[in-house]
C-alpha positions, 0 to 999 in steps of 0.5 A, a space after each residue: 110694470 108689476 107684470 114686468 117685475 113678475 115675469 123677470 123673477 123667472 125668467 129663464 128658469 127651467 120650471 119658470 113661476 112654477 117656483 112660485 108655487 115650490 118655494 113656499 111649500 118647501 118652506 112649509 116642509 121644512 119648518 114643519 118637520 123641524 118644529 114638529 118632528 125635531 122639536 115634538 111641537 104641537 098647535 092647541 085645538 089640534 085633534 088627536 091623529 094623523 091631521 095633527 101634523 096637516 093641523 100644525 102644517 096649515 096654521 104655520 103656513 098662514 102665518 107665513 104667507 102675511 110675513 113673506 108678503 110684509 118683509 118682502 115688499 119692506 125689503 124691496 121697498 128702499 131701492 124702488 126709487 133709486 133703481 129707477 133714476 131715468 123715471 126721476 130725473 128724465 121723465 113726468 112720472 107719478 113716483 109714488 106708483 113706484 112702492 104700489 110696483 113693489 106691493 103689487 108684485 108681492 101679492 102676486 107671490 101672497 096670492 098663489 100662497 093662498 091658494 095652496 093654503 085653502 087647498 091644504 084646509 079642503 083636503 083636512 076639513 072636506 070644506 073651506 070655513 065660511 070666515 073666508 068671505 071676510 078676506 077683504 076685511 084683513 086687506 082694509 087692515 093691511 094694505 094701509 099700513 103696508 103702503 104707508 111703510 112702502 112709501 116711506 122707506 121707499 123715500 128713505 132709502 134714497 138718501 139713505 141707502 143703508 135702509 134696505 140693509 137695516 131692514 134686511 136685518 130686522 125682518 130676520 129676529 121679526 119672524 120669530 116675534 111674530 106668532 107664526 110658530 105659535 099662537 099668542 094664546 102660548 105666550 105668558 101673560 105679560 108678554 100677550 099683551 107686548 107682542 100687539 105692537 107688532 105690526 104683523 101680529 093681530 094680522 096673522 091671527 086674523 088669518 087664521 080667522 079667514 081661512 082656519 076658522 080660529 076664534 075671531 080677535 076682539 072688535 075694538 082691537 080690530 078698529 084700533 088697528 085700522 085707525 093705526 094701519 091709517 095713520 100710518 098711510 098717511 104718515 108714509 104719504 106725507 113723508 114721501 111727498 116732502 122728500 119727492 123734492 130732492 129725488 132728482 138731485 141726489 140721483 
């Protein structure tokens, strides 16, 4: 099924998952040109001369691959359920593999982004940082905490049909409350603290850990938001499984 929701975004394209690897490099363009070249941005710790713009290119990139990947499963996550109406009310089906469809193909997209991400860091630094092998790391972080809102919403948003719209809304400020454009390290003081109860904040720093080589966040900050990414798998599950009831009846 994830194959299948990966294969009808394009099909019948003309350049077909080539655009999967298109989109988000235009996406990079753009915003590299406006917030450096328009707003004469510049990312701290760059080096002075021609890498200065690859630099700032590949730090913003990072930290639009993990807020792609979030709002796009929480965006989709709320009609998962309610577009499948025959697997609720007609068949046997484990439903909560529903949200895992919505999170698997996302990934997929993550993934090539990835790709294009190290490809960026070979061509500036002629190596890639050793942080990477803890990639697996920022996953245990992530994924929780991503399941858990999937499965939520993914509940919710058959009773509540309005939920993929308020999500929809919220993820468009929630670009600009996330340190993509800018390092927490740029924030006044009072405000670096308050920006860590955003969910996509300590993972997009510790992107720039794994694959740009940025100083690593504080261990105790990493195993609070493990703890928290955990309670949050949990919280979606139960919530799924005690609404589950009266899928069939309201679809």
């Amino acid at each position: 099924m994830t194959q299948r929701e990966i294969l009808q975004r394009y099909r019948g394209s003309w350049l077909g998952m080539g655009w999967s690897v298109i989109t988000p490099v235009m996406m990079l363009a753009v915003y590299t040109f406006v917030f450096q070249s328009v707003f004469q941005a510049r990312w701290p710790g760059a080096v002075a001369g021609d890498s200065d713009g690859l630099h700032f290119a590949l730090n913003l990139f990072a930290g639009l691959i993990f807020f792609t990947f979030f709002t796009d499963v929480l965006t989709r996550a709320p009609g998962v359920i309610a577009a499948q109406p025959n697997l609720v009310k007609k068949v046997v089906f484990p439903l909560h593999l529903l949200p895992w469809i919505a999170i698997l193909s996302a990934s997929f997209q993550a993934l090539i982004s990835l790709v294009v991400l190290l490809v960026g860091v070979f061509l500036m630094t002629g190596t890639l940082p050793d942080n990477v092998l803890f990639f697996p790391l920022l996953l245990v972080l992530f994924m929780p905490l991503l399941l858990g809102l999937a499965l939520g919403l993914s509940a919710l948003g058959v009773y509540f049909t309005d939920a993929q719209h308020i999500v929809t809304i919220l993820t468009a400020p929630l670009m600009f409350l996330s340190p993509i454009f800018y390092p927490v390290s740029m924030l006044p003081e009072w405000a670096q603290e308050w920006i860590y109860l955003n969910p996509l904040t300590l993972i997009i720093e510790l992107s720039r850990t794994v694959f740009l080589g940025s100083p690593w966040p504080d261990t105790p900050v990493l195993v609070l938001y493990g703890v928290i990414s955990l309670a949050v798998a949990l919280a979606g599950g139960i919530l799924f499984y005690k609404l589950r009831r009266g899928f069939s009846d309201v679809l």
